[in-house]
Structure formats: structure tokens, C-alpha cells
C-alpha positions as CSV (number, residue, x, y, z in Angstrom):
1,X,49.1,11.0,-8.7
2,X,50.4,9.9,-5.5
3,X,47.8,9.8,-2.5
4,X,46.2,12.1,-0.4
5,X,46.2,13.5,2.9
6,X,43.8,15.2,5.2
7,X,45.4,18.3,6.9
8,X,44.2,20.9,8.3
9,X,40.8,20.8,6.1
10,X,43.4,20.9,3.8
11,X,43.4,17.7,1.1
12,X,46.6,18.2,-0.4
13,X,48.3,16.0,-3.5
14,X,51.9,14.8,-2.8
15,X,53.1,14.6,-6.3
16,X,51.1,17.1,-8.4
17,X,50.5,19.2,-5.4
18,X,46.5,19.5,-6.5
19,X,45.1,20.6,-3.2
20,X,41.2,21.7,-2.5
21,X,39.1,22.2,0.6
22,X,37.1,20.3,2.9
23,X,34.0,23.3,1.8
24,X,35.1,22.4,-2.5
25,X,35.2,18.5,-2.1
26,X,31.6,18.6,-0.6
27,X,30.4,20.9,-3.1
28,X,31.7,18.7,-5.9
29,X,30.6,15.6,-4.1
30,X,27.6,16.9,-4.1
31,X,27.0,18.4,-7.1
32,X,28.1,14.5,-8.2
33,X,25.2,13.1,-6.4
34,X,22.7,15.3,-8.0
35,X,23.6,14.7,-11.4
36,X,24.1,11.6,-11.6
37,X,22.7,9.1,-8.8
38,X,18.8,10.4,-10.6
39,X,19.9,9.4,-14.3
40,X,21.6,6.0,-12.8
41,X,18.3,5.4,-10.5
42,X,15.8,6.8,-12.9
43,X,17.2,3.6,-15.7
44,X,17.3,1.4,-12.5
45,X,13.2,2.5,-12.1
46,X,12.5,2.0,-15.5
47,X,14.1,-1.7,-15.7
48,X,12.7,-2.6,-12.4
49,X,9.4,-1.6,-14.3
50,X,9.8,-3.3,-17.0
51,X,11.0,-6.3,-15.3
52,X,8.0,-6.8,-12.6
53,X,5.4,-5.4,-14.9
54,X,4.6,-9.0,-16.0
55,X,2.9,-9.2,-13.0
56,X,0.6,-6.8,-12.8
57,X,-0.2,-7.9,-16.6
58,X,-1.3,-10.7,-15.1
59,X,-3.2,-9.7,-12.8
60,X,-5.0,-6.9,-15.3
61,X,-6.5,-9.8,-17.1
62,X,-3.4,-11.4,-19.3
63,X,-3.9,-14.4,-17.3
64,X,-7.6,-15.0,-17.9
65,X,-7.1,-13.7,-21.8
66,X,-4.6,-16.3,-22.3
67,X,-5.7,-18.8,-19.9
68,X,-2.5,-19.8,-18.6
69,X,-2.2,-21.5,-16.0
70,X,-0.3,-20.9,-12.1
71,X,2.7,-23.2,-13.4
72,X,2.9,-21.4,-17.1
73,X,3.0,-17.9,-15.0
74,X,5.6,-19.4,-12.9
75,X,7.9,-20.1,-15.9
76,X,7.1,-17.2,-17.6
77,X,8.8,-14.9,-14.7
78,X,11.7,-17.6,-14.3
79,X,12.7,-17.2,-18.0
80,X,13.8,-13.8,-17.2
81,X,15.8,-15.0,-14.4
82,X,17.5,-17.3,-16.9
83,X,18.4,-14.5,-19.6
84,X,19.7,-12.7,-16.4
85,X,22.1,-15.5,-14.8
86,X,23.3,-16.1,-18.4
87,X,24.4,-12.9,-19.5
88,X,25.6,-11.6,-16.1
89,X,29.1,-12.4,-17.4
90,X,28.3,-9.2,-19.7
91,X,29.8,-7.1,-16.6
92,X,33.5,-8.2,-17.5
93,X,32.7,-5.8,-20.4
94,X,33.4,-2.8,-19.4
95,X,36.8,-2.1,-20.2
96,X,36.5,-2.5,-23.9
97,X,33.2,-0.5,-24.7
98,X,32.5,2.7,-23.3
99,X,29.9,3.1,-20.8
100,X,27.8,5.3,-21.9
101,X,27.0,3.6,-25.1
102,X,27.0,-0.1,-23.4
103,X,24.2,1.7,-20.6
104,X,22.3,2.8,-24.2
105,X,22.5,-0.1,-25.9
106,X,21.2,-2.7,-23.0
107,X,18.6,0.1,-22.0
108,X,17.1,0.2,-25.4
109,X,17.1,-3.3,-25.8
110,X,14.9,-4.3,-22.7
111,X,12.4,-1.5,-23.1
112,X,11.7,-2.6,-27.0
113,X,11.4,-6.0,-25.6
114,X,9.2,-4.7,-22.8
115,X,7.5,-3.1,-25.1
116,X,6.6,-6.4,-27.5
117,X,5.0,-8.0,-24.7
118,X,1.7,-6.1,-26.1
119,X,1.9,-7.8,-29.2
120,X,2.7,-11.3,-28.2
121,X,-0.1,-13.8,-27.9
122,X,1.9,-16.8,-27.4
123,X,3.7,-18.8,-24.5
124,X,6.2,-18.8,-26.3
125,X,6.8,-16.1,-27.8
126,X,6.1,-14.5,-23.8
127,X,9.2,-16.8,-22.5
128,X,11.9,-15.4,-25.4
129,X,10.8,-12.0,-24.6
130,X,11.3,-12.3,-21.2
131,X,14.2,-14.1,-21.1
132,X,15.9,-11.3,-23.9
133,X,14.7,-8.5,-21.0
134,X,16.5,-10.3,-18.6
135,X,20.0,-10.6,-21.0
136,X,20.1,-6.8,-21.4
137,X,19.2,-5.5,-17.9
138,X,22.1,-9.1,-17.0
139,X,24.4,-5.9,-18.7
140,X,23.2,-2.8,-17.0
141,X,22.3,-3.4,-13.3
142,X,25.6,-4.7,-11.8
143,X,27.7,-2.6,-14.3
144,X,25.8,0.4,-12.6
145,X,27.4,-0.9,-8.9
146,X,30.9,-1.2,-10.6
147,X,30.5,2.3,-11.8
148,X,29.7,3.8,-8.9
149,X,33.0,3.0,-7.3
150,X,35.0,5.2,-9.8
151,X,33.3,8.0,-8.1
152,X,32.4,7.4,-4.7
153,X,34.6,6.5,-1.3
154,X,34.0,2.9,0.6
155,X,32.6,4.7,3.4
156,X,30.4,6.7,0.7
157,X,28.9,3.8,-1.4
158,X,26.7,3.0,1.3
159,X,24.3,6.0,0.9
160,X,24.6,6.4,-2.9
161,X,23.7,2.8,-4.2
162,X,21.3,2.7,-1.6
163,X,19.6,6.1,-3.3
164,X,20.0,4.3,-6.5
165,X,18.7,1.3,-6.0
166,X,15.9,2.6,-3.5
167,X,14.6,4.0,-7.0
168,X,13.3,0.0,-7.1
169,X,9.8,0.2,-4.3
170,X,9.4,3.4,-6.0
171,X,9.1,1.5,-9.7
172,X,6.9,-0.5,-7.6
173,X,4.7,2.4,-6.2
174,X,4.7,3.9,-9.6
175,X,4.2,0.9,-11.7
176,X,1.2,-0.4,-9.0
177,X,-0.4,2.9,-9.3
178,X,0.1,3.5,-13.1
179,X,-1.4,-0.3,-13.6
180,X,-4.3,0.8,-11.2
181,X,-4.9,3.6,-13.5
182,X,-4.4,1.9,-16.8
183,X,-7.2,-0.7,-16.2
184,X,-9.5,1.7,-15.7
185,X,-8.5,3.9,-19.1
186,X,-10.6,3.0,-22.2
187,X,-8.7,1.8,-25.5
188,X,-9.0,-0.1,-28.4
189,X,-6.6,-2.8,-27.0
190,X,-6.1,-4.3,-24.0
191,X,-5.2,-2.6,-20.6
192,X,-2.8,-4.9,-20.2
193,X,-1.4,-5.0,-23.3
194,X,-1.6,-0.8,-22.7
195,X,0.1,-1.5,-19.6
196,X,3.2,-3.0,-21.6
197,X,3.5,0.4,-24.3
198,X,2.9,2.8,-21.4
199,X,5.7,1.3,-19.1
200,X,8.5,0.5,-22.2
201,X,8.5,4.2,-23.4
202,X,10.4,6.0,-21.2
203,X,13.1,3.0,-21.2
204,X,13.7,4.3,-24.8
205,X,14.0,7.9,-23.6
206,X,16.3,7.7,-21.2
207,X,18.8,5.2,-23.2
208,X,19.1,8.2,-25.4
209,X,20.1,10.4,-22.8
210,X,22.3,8.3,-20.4
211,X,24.2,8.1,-24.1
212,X,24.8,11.7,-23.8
213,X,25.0,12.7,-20.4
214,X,27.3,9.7,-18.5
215,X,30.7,10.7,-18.1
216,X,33.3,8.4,-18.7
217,X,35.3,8.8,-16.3
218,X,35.1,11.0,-12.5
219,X,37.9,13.7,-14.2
220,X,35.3,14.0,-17.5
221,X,32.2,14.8,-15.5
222,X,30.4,17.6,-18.2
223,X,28.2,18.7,-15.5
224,X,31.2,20.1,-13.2
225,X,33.6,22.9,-13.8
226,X,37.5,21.9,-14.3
227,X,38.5,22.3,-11.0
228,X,35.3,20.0,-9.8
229,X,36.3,17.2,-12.1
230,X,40.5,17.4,-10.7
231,X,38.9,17.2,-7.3
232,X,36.4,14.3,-8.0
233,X,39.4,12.5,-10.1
234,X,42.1,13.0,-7.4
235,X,39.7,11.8,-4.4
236,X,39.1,8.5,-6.3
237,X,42.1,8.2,-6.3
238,X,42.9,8.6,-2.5
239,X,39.7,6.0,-2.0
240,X,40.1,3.1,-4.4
241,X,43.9,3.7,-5.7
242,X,44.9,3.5,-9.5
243,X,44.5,1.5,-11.9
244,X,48.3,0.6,-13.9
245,X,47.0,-1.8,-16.3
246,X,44.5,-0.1,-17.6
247,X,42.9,-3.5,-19.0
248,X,40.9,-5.8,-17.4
249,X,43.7,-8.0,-15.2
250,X,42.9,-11.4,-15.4
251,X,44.7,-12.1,-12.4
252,X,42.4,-9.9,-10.6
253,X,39.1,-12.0,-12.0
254,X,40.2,-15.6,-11.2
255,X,41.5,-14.1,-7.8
256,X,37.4,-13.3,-7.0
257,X,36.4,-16.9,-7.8
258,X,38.7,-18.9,-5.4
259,X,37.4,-15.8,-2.7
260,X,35.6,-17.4,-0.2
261,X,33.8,-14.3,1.0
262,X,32.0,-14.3,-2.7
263,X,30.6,-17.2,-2.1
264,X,29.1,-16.3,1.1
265,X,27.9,-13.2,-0.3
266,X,26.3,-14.7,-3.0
267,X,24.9,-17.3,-0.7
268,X,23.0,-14.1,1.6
269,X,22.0,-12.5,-1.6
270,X,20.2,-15.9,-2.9
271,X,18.3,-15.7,0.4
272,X,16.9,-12.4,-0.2
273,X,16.2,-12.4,-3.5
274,X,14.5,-15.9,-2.3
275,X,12.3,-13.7,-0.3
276,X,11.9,-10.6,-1.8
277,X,12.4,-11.2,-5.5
278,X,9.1,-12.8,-6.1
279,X,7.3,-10.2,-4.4
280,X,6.9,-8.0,-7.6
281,X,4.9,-10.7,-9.9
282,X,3.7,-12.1,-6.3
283,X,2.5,-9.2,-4.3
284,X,-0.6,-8.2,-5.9
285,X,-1.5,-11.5,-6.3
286,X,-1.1,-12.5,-2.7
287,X,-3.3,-9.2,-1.4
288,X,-6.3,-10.4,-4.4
289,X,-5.9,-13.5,-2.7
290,X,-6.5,-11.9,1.4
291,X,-9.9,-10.4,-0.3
292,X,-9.4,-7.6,-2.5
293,X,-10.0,-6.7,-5.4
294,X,-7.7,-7.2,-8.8
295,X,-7.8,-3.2,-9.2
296,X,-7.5,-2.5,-5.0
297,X,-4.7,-5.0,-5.0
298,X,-3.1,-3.0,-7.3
299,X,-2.5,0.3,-5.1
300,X,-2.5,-1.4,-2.3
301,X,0.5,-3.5,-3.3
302,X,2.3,0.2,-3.9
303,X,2.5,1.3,-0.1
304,X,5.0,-1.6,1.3
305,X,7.3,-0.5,-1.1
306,X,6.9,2.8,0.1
307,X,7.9,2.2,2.9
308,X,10.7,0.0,2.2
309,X,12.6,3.1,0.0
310,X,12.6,5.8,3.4
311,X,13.4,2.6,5.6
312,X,16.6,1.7,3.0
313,X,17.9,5.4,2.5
314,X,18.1,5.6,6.4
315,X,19.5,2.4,6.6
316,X,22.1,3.1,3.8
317,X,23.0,6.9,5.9
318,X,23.3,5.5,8.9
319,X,25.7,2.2,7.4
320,X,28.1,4.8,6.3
321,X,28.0,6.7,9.4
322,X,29.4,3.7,11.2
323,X,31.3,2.5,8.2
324,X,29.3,-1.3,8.7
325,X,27.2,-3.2,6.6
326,X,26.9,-6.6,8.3
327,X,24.8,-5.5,11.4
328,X,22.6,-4.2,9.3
329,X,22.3,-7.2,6.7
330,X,21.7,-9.1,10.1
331,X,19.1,-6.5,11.7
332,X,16.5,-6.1,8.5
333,X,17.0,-10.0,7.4
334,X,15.4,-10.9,10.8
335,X,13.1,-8.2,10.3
336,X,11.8,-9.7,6.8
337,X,11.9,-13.2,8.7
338,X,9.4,-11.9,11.5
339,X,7.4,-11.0,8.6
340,X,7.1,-14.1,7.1
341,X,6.1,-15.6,10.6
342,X,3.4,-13.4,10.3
343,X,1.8,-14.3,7.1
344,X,2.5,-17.9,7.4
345,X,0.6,-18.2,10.9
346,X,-2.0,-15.1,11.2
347,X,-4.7,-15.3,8.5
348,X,-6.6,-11.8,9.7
349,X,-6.7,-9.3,7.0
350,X,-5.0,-6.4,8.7
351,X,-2.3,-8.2,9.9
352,X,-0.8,-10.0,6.8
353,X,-1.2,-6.5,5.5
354,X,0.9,-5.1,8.0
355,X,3.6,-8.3,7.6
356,X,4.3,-6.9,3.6
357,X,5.9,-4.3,5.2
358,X,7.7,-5.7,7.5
359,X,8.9,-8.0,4.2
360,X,9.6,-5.2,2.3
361,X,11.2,-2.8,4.6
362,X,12.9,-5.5,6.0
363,X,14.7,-7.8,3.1
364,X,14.8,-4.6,1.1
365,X,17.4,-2.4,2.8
366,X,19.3,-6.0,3.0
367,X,19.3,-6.3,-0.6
368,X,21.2,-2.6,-1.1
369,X,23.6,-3.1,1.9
370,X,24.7,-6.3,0.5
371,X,25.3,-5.2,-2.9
372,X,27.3,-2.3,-1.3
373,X,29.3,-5.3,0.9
374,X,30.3,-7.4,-2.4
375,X,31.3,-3.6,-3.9
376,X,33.0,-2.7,-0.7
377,X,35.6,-6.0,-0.2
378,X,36.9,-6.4,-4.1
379,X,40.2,-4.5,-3.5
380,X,41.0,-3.8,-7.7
381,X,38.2,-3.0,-10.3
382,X,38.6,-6.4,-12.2
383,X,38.1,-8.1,-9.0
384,X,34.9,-6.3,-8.1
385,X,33.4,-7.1,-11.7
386,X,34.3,-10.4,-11.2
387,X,33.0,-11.0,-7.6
388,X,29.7,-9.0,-9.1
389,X,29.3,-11.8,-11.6
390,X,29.5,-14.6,-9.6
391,X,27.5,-12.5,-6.6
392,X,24.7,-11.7,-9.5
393,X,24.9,-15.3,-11.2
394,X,24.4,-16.9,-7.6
395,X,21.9,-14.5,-6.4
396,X,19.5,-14.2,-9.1
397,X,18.8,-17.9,-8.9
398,X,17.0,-16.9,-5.6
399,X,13.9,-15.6,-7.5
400,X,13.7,-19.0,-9.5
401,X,13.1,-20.7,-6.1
402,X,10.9,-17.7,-5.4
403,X,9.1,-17.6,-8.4
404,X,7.9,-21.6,-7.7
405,X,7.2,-21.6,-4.0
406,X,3.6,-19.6,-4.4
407,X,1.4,-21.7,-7.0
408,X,-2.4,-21.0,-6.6
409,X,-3.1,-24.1,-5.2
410,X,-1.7,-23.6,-2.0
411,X,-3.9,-20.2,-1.7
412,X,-5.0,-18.2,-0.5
413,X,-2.5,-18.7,2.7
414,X,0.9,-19.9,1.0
415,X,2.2,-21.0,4.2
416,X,4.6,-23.3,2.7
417,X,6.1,-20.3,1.0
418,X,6.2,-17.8,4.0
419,X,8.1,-21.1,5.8
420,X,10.6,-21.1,2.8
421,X,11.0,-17.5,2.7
422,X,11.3,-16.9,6.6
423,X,14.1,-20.2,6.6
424,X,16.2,-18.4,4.0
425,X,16.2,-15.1,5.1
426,X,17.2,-16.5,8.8
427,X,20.0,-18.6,7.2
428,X,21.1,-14.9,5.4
429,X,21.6,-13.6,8.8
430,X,23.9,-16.4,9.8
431,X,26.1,-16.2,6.6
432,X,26.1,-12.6,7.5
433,X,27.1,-13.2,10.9
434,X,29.8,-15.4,9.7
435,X,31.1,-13.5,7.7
436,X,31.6,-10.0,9.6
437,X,33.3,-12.1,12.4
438,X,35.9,-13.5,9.4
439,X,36.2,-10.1,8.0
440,X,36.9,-8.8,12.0
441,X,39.4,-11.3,12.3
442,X,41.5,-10.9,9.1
443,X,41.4,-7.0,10.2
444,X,42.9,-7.5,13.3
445,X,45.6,-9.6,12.1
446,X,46.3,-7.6,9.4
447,X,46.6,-4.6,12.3
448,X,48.9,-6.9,14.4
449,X,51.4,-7.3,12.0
450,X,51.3,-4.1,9.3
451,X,49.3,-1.4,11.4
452,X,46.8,0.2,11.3
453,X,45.0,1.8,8.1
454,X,42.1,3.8,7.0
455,X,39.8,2.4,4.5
456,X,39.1,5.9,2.5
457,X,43.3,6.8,2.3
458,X,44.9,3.6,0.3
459,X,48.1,3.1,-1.1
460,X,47.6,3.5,-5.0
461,X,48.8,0.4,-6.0
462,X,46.1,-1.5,-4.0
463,X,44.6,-1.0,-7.4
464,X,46.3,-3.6,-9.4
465,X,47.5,-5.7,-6.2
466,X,43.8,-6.1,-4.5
467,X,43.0,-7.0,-1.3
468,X,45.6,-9.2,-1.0
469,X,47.7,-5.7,-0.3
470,X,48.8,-5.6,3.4
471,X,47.2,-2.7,4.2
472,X,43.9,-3.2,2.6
473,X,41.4,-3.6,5.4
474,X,37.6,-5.0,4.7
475,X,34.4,-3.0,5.6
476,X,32.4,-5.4,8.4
């Protein structure tokens, strides 16, 4: 299908002549968003969930059941970082088994596991489950981000993986207030060990009906009309161009690891995950520590994330409204660094209170836009699964550094920790800055000497040729 051209409010299909209205795309658009951005950010809540509820566990009374001690907890929440870094690879995948039943399969597997924490009672046997949750959600999380580009527009994937992945403070705010409520519920076990079985279930649920509700593709959409899905199928077309091959081009992958911009976008995302991917396991632990108690810590831990899911859906809007991402990356980095300051030098209550949000709305709304960025500047689908591998293999070493940099014995302060975390997410901000002036530059000269082009109306073999394609231009 060749590409298509804006006219009149007229989109209109060269070669098949399929043509629909400005009025009919947004309907299908949104219709799109509605029906499936909730599945996507519903699994996303659920694994965010089941990956951070280790530390509320913890906090709930697993720690002093099982006496372990600050450096056992520490490599406890690392060996899921492990299963994820060494299964991230799984991406590369998703050519050869379809999508819905790979999303089922890796959902079910780390909400079982989640849900076998309640019966483990060793160290052990706690590090192999961990690290198993982190192999399957390794296959689901950044297979979600190369999804989403089948359906959505450059200039569009700001907004939507923001939505999905703002679905993340809200696991927190749930997951917070849910443990708040479990420890006070009377059962024959354990709250924590409640906490576990509570929190796995609807993992299990939803597996079942991502199985039978994901399309496979934007033309096979079951939840729009046959007109919807041309429209939908055409305009992904006209935004990302088509794939020849049909097969994963291996070209393509070993073209994103001798990408330098990969590299620098891994290196940002390691900073922030530095800085905010501790704060699940570390957060109520931190606020217990400033005076309150294990059961207060544990709703108020729920409002900084609160605040970080309005602060990253407006930040998402207005990034595709300007079609930028690095300003942004740059703005809310610093933000999270001021934070840090904060804790790290004021020790009154109400003030390191007030810093967690500045954390979490800050390094937050980073995290999204940079996933968005690495999405944004693969110019073929086997580039952008491979740049997501090495982006995700790089990055989630950041919560290893994070999960080690707050042991008990530097409480109830941790100002060697706030120091790290500020350092890093500064250093993001440079990267970022880097790296939008390189990206600036390579557009221009591509403009000098091929003319201009617009980033949402490609040629259609950009597909299989990448951003190496003359008139592929990078989002800044």
C-alpha cells in the first residue's frame, strides 16, 4: 500500500485508493486507545505489583519473620533484576510466536511465581523466585513498547506509552493501599504472606484475557468495525512504513548495537532507574525510617506516586504536542535531582516528605519519555527490538546499584544514597543534552542535502532500510 497523503482533511491511499476522513481516523484512533492502552496498562499494573510487592512484604513483617538481614533484602530485590537483564533478549521473539499467546504465557508465569512467594520460607528458595519473576516480565514489558508502534504514529507514542506505563505509581498507590489494608485483615497465615496470594490473582486473570482479546496485528483489531481496522492498518503504514521481509532482519539488529545513540540511551535510562527503581522496595522503608509507622508508611508511600502518574500523562501530552522528548528528559531529571538535594541535606519531617515527590514526579515522567525516545529513533521494527534489548539490558542494571546504596546502617538519613541518586540523575540530563544536540545536527544535515521531511508521512521502505534511509529524520 503505497503512502499517504493529507489533503483537504482528506487522507487518501495512492495505490489502493483507501481514503477516510480526518473525523473517521480520530474515531478509530480513538476507539484504539480505549480498548487497548487499559488491557496493555492494566498487565503493566499487575507486574509492577508483583515486582515491588517484595517490599512492602518486608516491611509487613517478612523481614522480622525471617530475620533477614539489610544485605540479604538487598540481594533478594537484585535477583530479580538479574532474571530481568538475562532474559531481556526474549524481545527478539516476537516474530516467531504470536503475541497474544507470548503476553499470556509470560503473564501467567510471573503471577504464579508472585504468587509462591507465600509459601516459600527460605532465602533461597525467595532469590529463584524472584529472579523467575523477573525472566517472564524480561518478556512482556519491552515487547509491550515494540507493540505499540504497530499502532500508533512517532508523534503519537508519546501520550500512549506514557498512559501505559503511568499505570506503574498507580500499582504503587494500589499496591501501598491494599498492603495497608491487608495487615490489618485477620487470617490464618500471615499478612504478608496474604499480601503475596492477594496481589498474584489478578495476574492470572488477565493473562487469560490479553490471550483472547490482543489483536495481532492493527488491520485484525476485533474491537473495530472493517473499515476502522483498513484505517488503523493503512495509517501505520503512512507512520512507520512496511515491513518486506516479514522476518526478523538481522541486518536491522546488529545495525542497533554499533548505534551510538543506544548506548546513550541506555546510559540515561541506567540513571533513572538508579534513582527511581529502588524506590518501590525502598520507599516505605525510608518514610518508617523519618518516624512513621510500618502501617502509616504504607499509605503514605502511595501519594508520591500519585502524583507522579497526572505529572507523566501531562508531560507525555504536551511531548507530542511539540513533537520533543529530550527537553523534557532534561526538565524532570533535574527535577528528581533537586529532590535528592533535599533529602540528602534537610532532615525535617515535612520536607523530606515533600522531596518524594519531587523524586517521583520528577524521574518518573523521565522514565516514560525515554522509553518513548529509544521507540521513537529505531527506524525498522528489528532495529527497535534490538535497541530495546540492549536499552533494557543496560538500564535495568540501574536498580542493582539502586537496590545496594540504602542499607540500614546508614539510616535513618541515607545521605550517601540521595548523593548517588542526585549525581546520576544530573549526569542523565547531560547524556540527554548530548544527545538531542547530535540528533539536531544529523537533522539538519540530512535537510541540507535531501530536504525536508515529516516524521509521521515516510517512505514505505524506511521499514526494511532504517534510519539509515535519507529521509528518515529523528524525534529530539
Amino acid at each position: 500500500m503505497g503512502a499517504n497523503h493529507l489533503e483537504d482533511g482528506l487522507e487518501k491511499g495512492e495505490n489502493e485508493e483507501l481514503s477516510w476522513t480526518r473525523e473517521e481516523e480520530r474515531t478509530a484512533v480513538r476507539k484504539l486507545d480505549w480498548c487497548l492502552i487499559p488491557l496493555l496498562g492494566f498487565l503493566y499494573l499487575v507486574s509492577y505489583i508483583d515486582r515491588g510487592n517484595i517490599g512492602n512484604a518486608y516491611t509487613a513483617g517478612m523481614g522480622e519473620a525471617w530475620g533477614i538481614t539489610s544485605g540479604e533484602y538487598s540481594w533478594i530485590v537484585t535477583s530479580y533484576y538479574i532474571g530481568y537483564i538475562l532474559f531481556h533478549w526474549l524481545i527478539l521473539l516476537w516474530k516467531f510466536v504470536p503475541l497474544r499467546l507470548w503476553t499470556a504465557m509470560m503473564a501467567f508465569g510471573w503471577g504464579s511465581m508472585s504468587m509462591i512467594q507465600a509459601g516459600t520460607s527460605t532465602f533461597a528458595g525467595m532469590m529463584a523466585l524472584r529472579f523467575l519473576i523477573g525472566a517472564f516480565e524480561a518478556g512482556f514489558v519491552p515487547a509491550v513498547a515494540l507493540y505499540m508502534t504497530f499502532f500508533y504514529h512517532r508523534s503519537e507514542m508519546g501520550l500512549r506509552y506514557g498512559l501505559f506505563i503511568s499505570f506503574s505509581p498507580l500499582a504503587n498507590c494500589f499496591a501501598s493501599a491494599l498492603a495497608y489494608g491487608i495487615v490489618h485483615a485477620r487470617s490464618a497465615i500471615e499478612n504478608w504472606q496474604l499480601l503475596f496470594i492477594v496481589e498474584g490473582i489478578p495476574t492470572l486473570f488477565l493473562a487469560i484475557l490479553a490471550y483472547f482479546y490482543l489483536p495481532a496485528s492493527p488491520s485484525t483489531c476485533r474491537f473495530l468495525d472493517a473499515r476502522q481496522n483498513q484505517i488503523i492498518g493503512a495509517r501505520a503504514i503512512k507512520g512507520r512504513g512496511q515491513d518486506q521481509q516479514g522476518k526478523l532482519n538481522l541486518r536491522q539488529v546488529f545495525a542497533a548495537f554499533y548505534d551510538y545513540k543506544n548506548y546513550l540511551q541506555a546510559a540515561i535510562i541506567f540513571c533513572l532507574n538508579t534513582a527511581f527503581g529502588s524506590l518501590p522496595a525502598y520507599l516505605p522503608t525510608i518514610l518508617t525510617s523519618m518516624g512513621y509507622t510500618s502501617l502509616r508508611a504504607q499509605g503514605l508511600s502511595a501519594c508520591p506516586y500519585l502524583s507522579a502518574y497526572f505529572v507523566c500523562v501531562l508531560a507525555s501530552f504536551f511531548s507530542d504536542r511539540v513533537r520533543t522528548r529530550g527537553i523534557f528528559v532534561i526538565i524532570f531529571s533535574t527535577i528528581g535531582a533537586v529532590g535528592y538535594i533535599l533529602l540528602a541535606t534537610i532532615h525535617t519531617t515535612g520536607i523530606r516528605y515533600f522531596a518524594t515527590f519531587l523524586v517521583c514526579a520528577g524521574v518518573f515522567p523521565a522514565v516514560a519519555l525515554t522509553f518513548t525516545w529509544v521507540t521513537d529513533n529505531q527506524g525498522s521494527s528489528s532495529k527497535r527490538g534490538a535497541g530495546l534489548t540492549i536499552f533494557g539490558m543496560v538500564g535495568q542494571c540501574g536498580p542493582i546499584l539502586g537496590a545496594r546504596i540504602f542499607p540500614k546502617s546508614q539510616g535513618p538519613y541515607y545521605e550517601k544514597g540521595m548523593w548517588i541518586c542526585c549525581g546520576v540523575l544530573l549526569f542523565a540530563s547531560f547524556v540527554a543534552i548530548t544527545l538531542s544536540l547530535s540528533l539536531r545536527w544529523q537533522n539538519r544535515q540530512r535537510d541540507e542535502k535531501h530536504g525536508k521531511s515529516d516524521i509521521d508521512h515516510i517512505p514505505e521502505d524506511i521499514a526494511d532500510i532504517g534510519d539509515a534511509h535519507p529521509m528518515y529524520r529523528y524525534v529530539l
